[in-house]
C-alpha positions as YAML, in Angstrom:
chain: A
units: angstrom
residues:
- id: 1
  name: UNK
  ca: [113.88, -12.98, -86.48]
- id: 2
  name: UNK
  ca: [112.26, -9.67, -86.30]
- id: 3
  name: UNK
  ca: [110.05, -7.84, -88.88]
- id: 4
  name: UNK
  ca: [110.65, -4.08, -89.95]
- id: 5
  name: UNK
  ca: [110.20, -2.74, -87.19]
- id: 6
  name: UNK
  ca: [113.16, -4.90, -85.51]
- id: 7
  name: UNK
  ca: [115.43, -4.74, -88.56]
- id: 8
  name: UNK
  ca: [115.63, -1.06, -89.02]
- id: 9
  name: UNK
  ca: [115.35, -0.20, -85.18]
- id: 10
  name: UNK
  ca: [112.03, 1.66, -85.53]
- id: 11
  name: UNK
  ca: [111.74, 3.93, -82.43]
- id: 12
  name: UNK
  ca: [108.82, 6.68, -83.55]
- id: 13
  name: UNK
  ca: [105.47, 6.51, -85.14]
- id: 14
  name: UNK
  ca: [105.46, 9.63, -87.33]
- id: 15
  name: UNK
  ca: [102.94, 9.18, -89.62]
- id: 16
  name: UNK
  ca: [99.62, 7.03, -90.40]
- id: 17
  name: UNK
  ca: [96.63, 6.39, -92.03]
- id: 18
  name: UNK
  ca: [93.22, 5.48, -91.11]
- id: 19
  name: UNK
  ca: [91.11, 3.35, -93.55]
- id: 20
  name: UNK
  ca: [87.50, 2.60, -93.48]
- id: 21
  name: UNK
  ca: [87.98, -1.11, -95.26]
- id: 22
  name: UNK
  ca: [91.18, -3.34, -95.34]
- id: 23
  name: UNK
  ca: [91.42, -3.00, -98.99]
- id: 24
  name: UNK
  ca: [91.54, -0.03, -98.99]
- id: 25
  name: UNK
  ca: [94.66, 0.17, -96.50]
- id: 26
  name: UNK
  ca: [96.34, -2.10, -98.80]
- id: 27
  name: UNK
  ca: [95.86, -0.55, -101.80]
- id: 28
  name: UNK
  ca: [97.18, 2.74, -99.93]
- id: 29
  name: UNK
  ca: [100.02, 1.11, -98.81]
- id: 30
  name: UNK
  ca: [101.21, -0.55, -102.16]
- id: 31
  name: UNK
  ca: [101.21, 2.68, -103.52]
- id: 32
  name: UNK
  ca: [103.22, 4.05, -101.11]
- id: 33
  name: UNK
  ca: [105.74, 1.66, -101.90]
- id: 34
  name: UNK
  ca: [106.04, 3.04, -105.15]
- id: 35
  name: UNK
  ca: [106.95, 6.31, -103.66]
- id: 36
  name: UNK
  ca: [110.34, 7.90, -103.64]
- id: 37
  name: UNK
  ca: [111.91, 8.28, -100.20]
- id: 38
  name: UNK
  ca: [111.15, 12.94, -100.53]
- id: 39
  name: UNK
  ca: [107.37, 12.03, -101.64]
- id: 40
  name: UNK
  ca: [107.36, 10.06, -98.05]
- id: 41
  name: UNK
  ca: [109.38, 12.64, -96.53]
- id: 42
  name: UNK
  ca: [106.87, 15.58, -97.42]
- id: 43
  name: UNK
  ca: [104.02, 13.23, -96.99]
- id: 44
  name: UNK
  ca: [105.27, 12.87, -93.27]
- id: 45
  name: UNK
  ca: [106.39, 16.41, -92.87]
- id: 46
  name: UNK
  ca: [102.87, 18.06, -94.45]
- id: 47
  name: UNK
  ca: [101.40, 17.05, -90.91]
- id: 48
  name: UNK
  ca: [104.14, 16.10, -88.81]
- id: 49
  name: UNK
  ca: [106.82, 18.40, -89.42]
- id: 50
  name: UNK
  ca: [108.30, 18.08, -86.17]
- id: 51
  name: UNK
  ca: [108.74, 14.41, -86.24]
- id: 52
  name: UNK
  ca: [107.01, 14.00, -82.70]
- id: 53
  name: UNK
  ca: [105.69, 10.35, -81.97]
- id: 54
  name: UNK
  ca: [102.26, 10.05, -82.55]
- id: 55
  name: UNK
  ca: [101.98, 6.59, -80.71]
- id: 56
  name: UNK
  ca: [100.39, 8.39, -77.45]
- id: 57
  name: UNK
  ca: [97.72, 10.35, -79.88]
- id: 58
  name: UNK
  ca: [96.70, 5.97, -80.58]
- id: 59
  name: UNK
  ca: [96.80, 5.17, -76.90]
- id: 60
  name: UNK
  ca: [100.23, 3.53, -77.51]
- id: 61
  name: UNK
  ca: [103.31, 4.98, -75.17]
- id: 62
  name: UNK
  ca: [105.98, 6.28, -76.87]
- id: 63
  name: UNK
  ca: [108.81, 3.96, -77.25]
- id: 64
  name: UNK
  ca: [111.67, 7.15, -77.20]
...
């Protein structure tokens, strides 16, 4: 059994945060939960607008 990243065949990182404190990640990320799916579009897009994986910019390679 996968997580999310399984389940809803992830492929790209498009978008993330950087937190000083692990509370302060979570409390980012409850929020976001709250969001509506265009708040998280144009929260993605603002920086990201061409949906490029950012998983190299982390040392990570690019899974697509």
């Amino acid at each position: 059994m996968g997580g999310f990243t399984a389940k809803h065949g992830v492929q790209r990182l498009v978008w993330f945060e950087r937190h000083d404190a692990m509370e302060g990640a979570i409390t980012r990320e409850k929020q976001l939960k709250k969001w509506n799916r265009d708040w998280k579009l144009r929260l993605i897009e603002q920086d990201n607008p061409q949906w490029k994986d950012l998983a190299a910019e982390l040392g990570f390679p690019a899974l697509a």
